[in-house]
CHARMM-style PDB file with segment names, atoms N, HN, CA, C and O in Angstrom:
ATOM      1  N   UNK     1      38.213 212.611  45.870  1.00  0.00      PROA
ATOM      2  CA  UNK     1      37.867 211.473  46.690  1.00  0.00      PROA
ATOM      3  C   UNK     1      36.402 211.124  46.479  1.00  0.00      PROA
ATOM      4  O   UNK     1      35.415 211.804  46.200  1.00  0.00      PROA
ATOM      5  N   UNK     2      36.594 209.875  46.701  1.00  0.00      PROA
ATOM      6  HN  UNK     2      37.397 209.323  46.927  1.00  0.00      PROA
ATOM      7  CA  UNK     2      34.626 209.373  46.391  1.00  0.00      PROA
ATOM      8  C   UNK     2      34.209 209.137  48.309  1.00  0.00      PROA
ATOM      9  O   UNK     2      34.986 208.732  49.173  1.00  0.00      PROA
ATOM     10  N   UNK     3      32.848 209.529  48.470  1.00  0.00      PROA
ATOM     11  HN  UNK     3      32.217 209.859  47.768  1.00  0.00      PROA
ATOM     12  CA  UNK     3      31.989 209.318  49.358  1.00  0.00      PROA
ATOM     13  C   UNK     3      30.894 208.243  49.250  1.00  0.00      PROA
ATOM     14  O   UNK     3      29.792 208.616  48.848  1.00  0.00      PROA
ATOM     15  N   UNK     4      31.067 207.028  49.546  1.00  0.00      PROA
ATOM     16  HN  UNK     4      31.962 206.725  49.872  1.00  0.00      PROA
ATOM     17  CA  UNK     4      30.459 206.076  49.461  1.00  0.00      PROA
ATOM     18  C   UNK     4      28.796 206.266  50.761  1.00  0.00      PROA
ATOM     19  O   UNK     4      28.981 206.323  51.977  1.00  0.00      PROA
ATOM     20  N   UNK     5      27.420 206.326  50.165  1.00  0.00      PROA
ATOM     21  HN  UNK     5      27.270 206.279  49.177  1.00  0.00      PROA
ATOM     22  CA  UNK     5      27.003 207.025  51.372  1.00  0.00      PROA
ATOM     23  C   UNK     5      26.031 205.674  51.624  1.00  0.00      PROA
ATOM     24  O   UNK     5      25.833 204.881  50.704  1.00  0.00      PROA
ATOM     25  N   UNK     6      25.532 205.517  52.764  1.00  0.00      PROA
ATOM     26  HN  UNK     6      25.693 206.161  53.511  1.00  0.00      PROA
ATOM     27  CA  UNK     6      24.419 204.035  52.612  1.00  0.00      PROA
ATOM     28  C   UNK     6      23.597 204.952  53.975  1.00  0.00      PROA
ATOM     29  O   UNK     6      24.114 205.564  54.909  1.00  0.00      PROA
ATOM     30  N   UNK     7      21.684 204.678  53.522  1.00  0.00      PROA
ATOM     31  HN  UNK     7      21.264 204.180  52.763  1.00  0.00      PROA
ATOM     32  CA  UNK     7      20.501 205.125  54.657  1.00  0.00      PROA
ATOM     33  C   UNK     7      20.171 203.920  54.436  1.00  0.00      PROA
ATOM     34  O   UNK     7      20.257 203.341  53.353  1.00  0.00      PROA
ATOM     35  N   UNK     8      19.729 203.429  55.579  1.00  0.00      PROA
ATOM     36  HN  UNK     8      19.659 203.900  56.458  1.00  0.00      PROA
ATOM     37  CA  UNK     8      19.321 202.336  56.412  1.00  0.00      PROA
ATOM     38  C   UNK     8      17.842 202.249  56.220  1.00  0.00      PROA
ATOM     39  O   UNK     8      17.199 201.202  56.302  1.00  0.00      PROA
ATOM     40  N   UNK     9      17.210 203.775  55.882  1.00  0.00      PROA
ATOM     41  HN  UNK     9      17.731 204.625  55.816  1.00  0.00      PROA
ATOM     42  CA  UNK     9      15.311 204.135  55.435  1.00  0.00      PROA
ATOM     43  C   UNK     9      15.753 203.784  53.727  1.00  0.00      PROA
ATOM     44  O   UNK     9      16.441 204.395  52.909  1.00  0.00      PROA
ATOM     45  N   UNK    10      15.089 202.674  53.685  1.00  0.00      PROA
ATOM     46  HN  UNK    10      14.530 202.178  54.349  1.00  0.00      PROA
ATOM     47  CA  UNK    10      14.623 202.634  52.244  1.00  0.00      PROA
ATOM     48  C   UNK    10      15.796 201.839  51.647  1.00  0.00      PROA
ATOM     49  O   UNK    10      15.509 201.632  50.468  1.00  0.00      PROA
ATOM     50  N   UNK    11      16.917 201.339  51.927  1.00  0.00      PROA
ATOM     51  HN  UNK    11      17.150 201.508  52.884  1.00  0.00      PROA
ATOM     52  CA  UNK    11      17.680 200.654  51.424  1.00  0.00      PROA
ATOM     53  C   UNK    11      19.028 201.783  50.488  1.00  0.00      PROA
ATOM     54  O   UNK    11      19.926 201.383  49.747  1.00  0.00      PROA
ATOM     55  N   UNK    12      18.790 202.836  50.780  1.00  0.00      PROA
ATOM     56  HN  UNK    12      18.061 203.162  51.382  1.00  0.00      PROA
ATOM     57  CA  UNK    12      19.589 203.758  49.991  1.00  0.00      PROA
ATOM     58  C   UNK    12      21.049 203.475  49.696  1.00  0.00      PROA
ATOM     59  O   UNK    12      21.528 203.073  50.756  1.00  0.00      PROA
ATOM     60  N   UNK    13      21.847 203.491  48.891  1.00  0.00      PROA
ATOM     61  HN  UNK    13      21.458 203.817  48.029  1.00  0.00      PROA
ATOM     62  CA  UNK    13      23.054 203.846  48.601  1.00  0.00      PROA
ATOM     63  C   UNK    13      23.635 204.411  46.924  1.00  0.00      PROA
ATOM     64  O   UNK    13      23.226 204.104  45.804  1.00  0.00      PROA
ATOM     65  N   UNK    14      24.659 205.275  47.335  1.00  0.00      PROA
ATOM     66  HN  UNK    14      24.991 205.524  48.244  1.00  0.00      PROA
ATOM     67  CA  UNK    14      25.196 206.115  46.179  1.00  0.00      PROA
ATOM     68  C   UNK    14      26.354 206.220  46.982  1.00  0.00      PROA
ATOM     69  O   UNK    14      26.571 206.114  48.189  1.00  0.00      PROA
ATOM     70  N   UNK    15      27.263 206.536  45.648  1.00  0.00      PROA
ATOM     71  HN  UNK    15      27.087 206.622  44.668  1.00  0.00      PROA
ATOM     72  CA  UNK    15      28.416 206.885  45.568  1.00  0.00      PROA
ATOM     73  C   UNK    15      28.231 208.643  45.146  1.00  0.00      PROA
ATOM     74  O   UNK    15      27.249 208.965  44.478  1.00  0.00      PROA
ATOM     75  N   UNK    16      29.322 209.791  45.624  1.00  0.00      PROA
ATOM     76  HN  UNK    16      30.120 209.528  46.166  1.00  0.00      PROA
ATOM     77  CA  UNK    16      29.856 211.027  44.664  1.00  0.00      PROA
ATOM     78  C   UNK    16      30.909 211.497  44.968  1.00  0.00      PROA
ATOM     79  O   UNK    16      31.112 211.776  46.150  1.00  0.00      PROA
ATOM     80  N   UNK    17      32.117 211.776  43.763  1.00  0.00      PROA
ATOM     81  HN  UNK    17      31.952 211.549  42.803  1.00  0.00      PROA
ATOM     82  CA  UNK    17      32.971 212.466  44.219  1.00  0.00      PROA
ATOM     83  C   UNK    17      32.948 214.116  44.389  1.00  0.00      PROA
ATOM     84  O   UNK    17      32.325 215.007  43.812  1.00  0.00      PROA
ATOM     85  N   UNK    18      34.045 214.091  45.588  1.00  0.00      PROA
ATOM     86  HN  UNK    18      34.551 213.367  46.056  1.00  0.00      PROA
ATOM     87  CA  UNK    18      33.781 215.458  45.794  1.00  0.00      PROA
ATOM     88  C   UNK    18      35.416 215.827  46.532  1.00  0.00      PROA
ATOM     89  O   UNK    18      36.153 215.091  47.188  1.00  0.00      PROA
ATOM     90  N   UNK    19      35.551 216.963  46.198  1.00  0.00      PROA
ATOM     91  HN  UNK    19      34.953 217.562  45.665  1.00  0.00      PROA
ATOM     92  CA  UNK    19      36.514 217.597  46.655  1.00  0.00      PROA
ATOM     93  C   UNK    19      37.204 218.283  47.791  1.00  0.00      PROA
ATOM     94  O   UNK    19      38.392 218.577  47.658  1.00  0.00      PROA
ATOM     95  N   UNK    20      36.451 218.615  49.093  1.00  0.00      PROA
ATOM     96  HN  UNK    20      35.486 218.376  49.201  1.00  0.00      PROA
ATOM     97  CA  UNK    20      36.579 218.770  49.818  1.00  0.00      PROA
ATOM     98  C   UNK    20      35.913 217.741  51.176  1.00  0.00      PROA
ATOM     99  O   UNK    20      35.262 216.838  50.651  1.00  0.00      PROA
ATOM    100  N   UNK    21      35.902 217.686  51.875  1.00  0.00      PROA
ATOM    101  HN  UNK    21      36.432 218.419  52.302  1.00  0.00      PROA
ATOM    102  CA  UNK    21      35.076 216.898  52.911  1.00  0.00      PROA
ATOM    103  C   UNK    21      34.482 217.832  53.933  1.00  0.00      PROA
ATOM    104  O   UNK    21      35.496 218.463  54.234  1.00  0.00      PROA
ATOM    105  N   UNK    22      33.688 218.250  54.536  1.00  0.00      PROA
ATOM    106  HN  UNK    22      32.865 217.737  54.292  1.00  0.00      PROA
ATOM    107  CA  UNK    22      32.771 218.516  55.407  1.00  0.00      PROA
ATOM    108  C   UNK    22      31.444 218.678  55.522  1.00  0.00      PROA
ATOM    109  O   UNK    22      30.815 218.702  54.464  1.00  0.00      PROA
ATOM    110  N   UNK    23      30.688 218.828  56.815  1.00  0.00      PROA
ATOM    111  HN  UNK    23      31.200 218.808  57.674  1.00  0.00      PROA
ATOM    112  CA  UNK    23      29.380 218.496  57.210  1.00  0.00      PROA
ATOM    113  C   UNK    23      28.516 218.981  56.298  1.00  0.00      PROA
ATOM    114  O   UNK    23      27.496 218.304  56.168  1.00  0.00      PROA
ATOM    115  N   UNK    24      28.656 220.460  55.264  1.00  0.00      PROA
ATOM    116  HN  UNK    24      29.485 221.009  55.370  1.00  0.00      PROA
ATOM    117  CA  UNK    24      27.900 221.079  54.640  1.00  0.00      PROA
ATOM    118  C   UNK    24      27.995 220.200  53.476  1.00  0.00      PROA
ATOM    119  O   UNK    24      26.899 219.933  52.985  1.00  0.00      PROA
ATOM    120  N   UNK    25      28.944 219.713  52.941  1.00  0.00      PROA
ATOM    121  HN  UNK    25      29.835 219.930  53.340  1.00  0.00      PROA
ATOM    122  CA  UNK    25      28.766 219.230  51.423  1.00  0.00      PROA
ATOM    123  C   UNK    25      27.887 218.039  52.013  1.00  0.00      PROA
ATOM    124  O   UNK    25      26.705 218.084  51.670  1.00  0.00      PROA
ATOM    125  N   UNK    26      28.334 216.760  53.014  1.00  0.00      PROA
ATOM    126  HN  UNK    26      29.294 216.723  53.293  1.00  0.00      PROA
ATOM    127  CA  UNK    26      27.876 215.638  53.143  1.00  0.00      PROA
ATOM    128  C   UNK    26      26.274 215.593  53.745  1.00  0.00      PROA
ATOM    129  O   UNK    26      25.819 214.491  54.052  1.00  0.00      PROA
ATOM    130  N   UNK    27      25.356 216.928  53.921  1.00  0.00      PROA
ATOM    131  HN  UNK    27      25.726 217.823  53.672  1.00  0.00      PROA
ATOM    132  CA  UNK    27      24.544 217.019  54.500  1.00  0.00      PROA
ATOM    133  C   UNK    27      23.584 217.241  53.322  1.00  0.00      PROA
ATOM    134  O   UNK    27      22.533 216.697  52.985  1.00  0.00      PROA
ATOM    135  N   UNK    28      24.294 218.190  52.843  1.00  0.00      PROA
ATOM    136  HN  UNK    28      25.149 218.632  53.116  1.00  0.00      PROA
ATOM    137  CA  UNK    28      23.644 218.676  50.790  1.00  0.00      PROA
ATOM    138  C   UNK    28      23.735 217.014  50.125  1.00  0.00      PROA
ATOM    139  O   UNK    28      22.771 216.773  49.399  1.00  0.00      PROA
ATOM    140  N   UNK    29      24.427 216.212  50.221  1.00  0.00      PROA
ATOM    141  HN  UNK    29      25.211 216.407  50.811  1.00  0.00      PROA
ATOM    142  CA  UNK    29      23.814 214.818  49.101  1.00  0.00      PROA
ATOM    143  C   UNK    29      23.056 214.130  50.132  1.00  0.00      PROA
ATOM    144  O   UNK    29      22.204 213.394  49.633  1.00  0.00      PROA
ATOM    145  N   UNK    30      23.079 214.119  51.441  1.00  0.00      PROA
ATOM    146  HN  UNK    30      23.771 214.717  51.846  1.00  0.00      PROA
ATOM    147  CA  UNK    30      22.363 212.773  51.870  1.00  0.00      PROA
ATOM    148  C   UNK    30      20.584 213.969  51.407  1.00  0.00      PROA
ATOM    149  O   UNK    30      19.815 213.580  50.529  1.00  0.00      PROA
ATOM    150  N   UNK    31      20.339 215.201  52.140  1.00  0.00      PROA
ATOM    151  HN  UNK    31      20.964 215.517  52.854  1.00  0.00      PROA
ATOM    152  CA  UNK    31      19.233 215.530  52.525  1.00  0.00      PROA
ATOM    153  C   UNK    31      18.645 215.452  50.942  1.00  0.00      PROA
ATOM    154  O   UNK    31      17.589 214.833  50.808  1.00  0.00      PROA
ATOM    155  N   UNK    32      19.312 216.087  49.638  1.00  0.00      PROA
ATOM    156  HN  UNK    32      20.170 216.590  49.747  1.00  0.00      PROA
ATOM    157  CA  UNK    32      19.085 215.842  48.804  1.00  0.00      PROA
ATOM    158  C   UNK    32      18.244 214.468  47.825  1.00  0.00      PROA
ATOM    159  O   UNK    32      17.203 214.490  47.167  1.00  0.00      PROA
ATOM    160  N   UNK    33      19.612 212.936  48.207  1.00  0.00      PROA
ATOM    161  HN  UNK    33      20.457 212.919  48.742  1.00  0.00      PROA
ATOM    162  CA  UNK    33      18.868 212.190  47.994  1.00  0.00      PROA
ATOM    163  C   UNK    33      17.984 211.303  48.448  1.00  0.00      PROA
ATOM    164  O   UNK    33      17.612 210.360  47.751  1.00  0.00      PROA
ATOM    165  N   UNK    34      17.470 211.557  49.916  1.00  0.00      PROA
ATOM    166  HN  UNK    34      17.772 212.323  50.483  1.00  0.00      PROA
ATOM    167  CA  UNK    34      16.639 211.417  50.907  1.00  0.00      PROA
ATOM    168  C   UNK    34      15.322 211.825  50.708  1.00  0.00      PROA
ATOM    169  O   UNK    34      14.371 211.059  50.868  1.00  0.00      PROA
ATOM    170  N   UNK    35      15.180 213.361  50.260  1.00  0.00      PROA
ATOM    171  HN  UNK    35      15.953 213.983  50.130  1.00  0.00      PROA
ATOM    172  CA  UNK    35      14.484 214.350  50.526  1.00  0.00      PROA
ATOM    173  C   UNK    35      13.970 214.414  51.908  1.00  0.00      PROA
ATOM    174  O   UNK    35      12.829 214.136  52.275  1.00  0.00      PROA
ATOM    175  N   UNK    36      15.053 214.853  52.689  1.00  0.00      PROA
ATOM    176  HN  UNK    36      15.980 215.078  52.390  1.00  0.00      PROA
ATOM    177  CA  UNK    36      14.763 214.966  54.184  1.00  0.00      PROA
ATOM    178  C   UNK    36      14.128 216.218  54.487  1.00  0.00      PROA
ATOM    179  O   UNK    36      13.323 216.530  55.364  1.00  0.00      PROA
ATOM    180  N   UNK    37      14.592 216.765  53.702  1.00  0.00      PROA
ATOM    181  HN  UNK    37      15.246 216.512  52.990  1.00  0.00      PROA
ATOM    182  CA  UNK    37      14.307 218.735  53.871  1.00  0.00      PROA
ATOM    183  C   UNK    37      14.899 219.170  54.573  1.00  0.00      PROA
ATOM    184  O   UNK    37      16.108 219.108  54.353  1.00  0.00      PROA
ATOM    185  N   UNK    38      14.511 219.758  55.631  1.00  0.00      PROA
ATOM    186  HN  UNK    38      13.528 219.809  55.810  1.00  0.00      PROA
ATOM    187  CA  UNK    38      15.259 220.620  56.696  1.00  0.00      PROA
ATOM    188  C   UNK    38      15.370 219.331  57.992  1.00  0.00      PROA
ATOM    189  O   UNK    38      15.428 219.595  59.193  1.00  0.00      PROA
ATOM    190  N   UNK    39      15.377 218.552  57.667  1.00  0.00      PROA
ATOM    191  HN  UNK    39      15.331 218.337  56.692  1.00  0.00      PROA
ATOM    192  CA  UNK    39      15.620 217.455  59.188  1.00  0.00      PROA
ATOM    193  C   UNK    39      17.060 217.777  59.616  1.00  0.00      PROA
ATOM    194  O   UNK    39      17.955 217.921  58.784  1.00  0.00      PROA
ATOM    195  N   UNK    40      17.267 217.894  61.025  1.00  0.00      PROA
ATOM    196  HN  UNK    40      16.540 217.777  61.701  1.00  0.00      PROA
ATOM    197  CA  UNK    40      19.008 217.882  61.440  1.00  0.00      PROA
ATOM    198  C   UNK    40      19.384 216.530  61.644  1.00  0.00      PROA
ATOM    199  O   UNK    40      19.073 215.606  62.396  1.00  0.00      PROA
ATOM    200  N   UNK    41      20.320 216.789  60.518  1.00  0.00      PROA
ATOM    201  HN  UNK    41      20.573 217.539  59.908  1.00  0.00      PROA
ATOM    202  CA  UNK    41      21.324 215.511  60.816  1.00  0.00      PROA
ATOM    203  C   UNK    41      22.778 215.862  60.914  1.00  0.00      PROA
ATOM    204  O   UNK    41      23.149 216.973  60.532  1.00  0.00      PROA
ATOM    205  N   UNK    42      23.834 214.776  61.520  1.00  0.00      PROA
ATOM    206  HN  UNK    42      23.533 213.874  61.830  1.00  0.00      PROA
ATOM    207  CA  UNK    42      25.389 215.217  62.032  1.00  0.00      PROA
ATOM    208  C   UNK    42      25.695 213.899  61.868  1.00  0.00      PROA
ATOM    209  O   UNK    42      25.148 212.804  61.740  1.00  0.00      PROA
ATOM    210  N   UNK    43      27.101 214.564  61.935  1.00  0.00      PROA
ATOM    211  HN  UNK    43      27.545 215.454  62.039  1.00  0.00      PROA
ATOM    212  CA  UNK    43      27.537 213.264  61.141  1.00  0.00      PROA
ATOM    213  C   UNK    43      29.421 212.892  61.829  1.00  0.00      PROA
ATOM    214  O   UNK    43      30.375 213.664  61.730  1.00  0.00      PROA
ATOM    215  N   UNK    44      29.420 211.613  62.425  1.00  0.00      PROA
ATOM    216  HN  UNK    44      28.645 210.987  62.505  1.00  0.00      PROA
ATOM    217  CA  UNK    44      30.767 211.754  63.065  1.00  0.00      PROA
ATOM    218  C   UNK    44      31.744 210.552  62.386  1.00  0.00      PROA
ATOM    219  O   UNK    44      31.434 209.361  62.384  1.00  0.00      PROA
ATOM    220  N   UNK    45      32.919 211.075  61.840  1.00  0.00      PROA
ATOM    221  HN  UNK    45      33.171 212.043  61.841  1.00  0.00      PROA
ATOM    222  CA  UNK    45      34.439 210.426  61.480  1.00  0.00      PROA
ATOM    223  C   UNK    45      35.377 209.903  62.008  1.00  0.00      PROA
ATOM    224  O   UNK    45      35.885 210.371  63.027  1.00  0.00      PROA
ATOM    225  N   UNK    46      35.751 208.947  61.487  1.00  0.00      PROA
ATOM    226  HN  UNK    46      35.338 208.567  60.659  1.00  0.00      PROA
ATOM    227  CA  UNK    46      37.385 208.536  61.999  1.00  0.00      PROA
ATOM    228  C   UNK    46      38.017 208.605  60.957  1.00  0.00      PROA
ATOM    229  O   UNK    46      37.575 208.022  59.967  1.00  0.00      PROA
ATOM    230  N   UNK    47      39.365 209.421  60.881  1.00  0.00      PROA
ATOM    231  HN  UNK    47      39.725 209.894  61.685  1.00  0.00      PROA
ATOM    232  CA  UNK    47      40.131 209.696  59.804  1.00  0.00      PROA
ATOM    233  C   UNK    47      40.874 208.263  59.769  1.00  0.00      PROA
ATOM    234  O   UNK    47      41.198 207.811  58.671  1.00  0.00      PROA
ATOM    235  N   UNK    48      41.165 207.501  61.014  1.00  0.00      PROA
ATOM    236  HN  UNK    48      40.902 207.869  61.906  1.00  0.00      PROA
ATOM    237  CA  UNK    48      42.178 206.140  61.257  1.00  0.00      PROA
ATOM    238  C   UNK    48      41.016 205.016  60.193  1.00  0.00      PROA
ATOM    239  O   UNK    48      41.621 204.298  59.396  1.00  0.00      PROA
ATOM    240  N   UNK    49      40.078 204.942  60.199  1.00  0.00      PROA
ATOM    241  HN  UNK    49      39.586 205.525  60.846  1.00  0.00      PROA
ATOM    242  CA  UNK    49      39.227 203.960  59.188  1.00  0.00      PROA
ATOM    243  C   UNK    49      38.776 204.819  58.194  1.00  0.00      PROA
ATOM    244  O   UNK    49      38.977 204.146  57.183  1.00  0.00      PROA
ATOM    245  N   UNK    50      38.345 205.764  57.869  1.00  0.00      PROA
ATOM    246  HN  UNK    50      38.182 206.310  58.690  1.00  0.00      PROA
ATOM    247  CA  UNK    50      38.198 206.671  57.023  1.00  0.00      PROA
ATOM    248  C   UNK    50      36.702 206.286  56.657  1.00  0.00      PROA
ATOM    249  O   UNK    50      36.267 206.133  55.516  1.00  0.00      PROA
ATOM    250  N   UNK    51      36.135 206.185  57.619  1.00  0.00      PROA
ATOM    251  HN  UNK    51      36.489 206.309  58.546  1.00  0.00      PROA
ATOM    252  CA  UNK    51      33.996 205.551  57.819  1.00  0.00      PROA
ATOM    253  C   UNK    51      33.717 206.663  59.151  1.00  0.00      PROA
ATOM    254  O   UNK    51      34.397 207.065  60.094  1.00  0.00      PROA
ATOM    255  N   UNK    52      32.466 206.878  58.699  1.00  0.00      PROA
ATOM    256  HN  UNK    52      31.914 206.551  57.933  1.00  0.00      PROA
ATOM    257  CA  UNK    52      31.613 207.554  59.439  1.00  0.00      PROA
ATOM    258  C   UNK    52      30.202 207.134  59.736  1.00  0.00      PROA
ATOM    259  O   UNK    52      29.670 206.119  59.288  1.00  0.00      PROA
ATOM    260  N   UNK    53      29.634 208.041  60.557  1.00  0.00      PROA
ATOM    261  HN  UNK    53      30.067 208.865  60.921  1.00  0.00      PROA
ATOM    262  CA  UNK    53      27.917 207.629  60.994  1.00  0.00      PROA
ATOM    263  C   UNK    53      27.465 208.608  60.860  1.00  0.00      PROA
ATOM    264  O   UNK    53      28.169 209.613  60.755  1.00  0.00      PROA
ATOM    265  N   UNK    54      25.467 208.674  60.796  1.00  0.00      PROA
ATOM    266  HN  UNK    54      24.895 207.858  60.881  1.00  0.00      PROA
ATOM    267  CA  UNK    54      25.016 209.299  60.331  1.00  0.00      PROA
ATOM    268  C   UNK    54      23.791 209.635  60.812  1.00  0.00      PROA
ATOM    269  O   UNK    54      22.846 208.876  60.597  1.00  0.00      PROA
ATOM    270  N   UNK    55      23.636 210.689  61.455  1.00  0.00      PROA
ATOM    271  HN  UNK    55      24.404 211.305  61.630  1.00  0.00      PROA
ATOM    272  CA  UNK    55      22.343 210.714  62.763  1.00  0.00      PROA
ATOM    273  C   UNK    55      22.047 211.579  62.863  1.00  0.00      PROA
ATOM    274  O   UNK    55      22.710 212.616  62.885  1.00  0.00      PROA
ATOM    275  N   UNK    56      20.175 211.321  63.024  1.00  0.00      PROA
ATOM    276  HN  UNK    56      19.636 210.479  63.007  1.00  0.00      PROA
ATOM    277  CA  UNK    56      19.355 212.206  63.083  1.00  0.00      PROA
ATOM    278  C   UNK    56      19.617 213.104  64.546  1.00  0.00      PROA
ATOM    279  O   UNK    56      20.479 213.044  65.423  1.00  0.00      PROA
ATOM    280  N   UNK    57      18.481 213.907  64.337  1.00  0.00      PROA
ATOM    281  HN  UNK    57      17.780 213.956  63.625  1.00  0.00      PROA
ATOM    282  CA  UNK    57      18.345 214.626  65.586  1.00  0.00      PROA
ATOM    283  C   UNK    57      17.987 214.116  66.970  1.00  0.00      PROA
ATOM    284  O   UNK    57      18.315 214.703  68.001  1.00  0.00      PROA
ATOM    285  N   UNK    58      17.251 212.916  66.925  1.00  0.00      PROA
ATOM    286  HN  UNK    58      16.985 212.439  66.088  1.00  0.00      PROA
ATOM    287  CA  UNK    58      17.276 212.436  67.989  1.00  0.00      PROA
ATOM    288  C   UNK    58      18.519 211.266  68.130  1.00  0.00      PROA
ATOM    289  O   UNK    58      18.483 210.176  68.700  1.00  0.00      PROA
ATOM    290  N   UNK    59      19.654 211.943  67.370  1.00  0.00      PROA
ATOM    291  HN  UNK    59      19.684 212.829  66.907  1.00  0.00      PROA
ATOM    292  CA  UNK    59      20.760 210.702  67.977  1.00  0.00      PROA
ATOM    293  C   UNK    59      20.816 209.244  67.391  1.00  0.00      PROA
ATOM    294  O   UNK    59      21.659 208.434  67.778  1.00  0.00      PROA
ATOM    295  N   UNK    60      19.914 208.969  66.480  1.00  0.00      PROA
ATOM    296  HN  UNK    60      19.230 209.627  66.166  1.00  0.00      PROA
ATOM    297  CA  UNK    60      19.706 207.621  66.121  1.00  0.00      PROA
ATOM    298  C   UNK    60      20.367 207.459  64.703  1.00  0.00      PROA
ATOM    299  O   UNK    60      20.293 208.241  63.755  1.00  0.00      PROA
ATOM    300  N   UNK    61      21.112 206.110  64.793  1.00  0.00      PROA
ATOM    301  HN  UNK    61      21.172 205.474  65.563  1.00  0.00      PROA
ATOM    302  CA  UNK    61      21.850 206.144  63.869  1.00  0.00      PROA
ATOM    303  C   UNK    61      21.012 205.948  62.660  1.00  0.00      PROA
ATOM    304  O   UNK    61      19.959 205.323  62.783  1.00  0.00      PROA
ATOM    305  N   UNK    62      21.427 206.493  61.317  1.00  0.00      PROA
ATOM    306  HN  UNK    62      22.282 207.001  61.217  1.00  0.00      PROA
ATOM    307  CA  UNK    62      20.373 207.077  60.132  1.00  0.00      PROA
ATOM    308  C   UNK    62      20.968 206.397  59.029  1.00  0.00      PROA
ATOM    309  O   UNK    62      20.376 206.345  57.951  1.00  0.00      PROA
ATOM    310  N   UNK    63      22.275 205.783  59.227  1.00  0.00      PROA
ATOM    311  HN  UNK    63      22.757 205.825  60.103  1.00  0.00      PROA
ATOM    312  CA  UNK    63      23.461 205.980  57.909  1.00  0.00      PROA
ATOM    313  C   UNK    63      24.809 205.851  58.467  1.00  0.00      PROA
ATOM    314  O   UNK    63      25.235 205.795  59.620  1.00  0.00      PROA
ATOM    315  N   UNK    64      25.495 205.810  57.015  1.00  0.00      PROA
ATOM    316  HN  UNK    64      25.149 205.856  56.078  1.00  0.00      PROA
ATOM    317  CA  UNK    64      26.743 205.330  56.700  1.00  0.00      PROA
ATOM    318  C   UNK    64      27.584 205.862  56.163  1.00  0.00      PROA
ATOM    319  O   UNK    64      27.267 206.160  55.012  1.00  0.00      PROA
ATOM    320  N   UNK    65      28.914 206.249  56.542  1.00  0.00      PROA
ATOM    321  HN  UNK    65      29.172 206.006  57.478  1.00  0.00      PROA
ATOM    322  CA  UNK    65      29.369 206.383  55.317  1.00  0.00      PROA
ATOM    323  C   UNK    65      31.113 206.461  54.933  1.00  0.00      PROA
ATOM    324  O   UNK    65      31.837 206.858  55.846  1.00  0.00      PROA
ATOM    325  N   UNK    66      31.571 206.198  53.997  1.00  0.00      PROA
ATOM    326  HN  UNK    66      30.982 205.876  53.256  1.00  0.00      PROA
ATOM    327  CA  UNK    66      33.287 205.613  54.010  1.00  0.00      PROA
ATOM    328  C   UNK    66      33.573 206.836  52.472  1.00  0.00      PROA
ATOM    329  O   UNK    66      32.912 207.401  51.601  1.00  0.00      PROA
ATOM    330  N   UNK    67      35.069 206.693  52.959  1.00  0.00      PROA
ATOM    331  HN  UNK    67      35.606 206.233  53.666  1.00  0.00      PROA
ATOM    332  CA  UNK    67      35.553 207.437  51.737  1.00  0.00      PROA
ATOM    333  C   UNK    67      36.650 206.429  51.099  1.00  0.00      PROA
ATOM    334  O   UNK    67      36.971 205.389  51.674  1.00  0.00      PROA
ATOM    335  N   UNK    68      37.235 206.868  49.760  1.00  0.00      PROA
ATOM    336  HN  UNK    68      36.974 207.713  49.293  1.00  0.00      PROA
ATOM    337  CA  UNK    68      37.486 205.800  48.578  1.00  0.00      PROA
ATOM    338  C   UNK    68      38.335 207.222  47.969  1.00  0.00      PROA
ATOM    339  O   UNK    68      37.960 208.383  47.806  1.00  0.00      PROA
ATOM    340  N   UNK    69      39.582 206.560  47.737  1.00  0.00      PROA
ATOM    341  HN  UNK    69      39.886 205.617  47.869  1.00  0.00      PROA
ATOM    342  CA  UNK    69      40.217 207.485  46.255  1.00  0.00      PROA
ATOM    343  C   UNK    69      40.132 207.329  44.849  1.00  0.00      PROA
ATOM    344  OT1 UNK    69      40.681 208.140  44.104  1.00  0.00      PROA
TER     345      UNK     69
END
């Protein structure tokens, strides 16, 4: 499956496929191509639209993001 990802800082977006889905893989490409470092971010789904959001530690939405076969 592809992870379509979009940050709202800087105009960001990328695509990667990946094989499994959860918080650890999707936390490893955003912080990666961010270079957030250690910032906490979480991240919440709807399997019924198959899009998610993307938020910092203080709760504020950060990002985007949808999945694609």
């Amino acid at each position: 499956m592809t992870v379509n990802f979009v940050l709202f800082k800087n105009q960001l977006s990328w695509s990667v496929l990946i094989h499994q889905l959860n918080g650890d893989i999707l936390s490893r490409h955003v912080m990666m191509k961010d270079n957030m470092g250690n910032v906490g971010i979480d991240f919440s789904y709807c399997e019924r639209t198959q899009q998610g959001s993307i938020t910092n530690s203080l709760n504020e939405c950060i990002g985007r993001f949808s999945l694609s076969s």
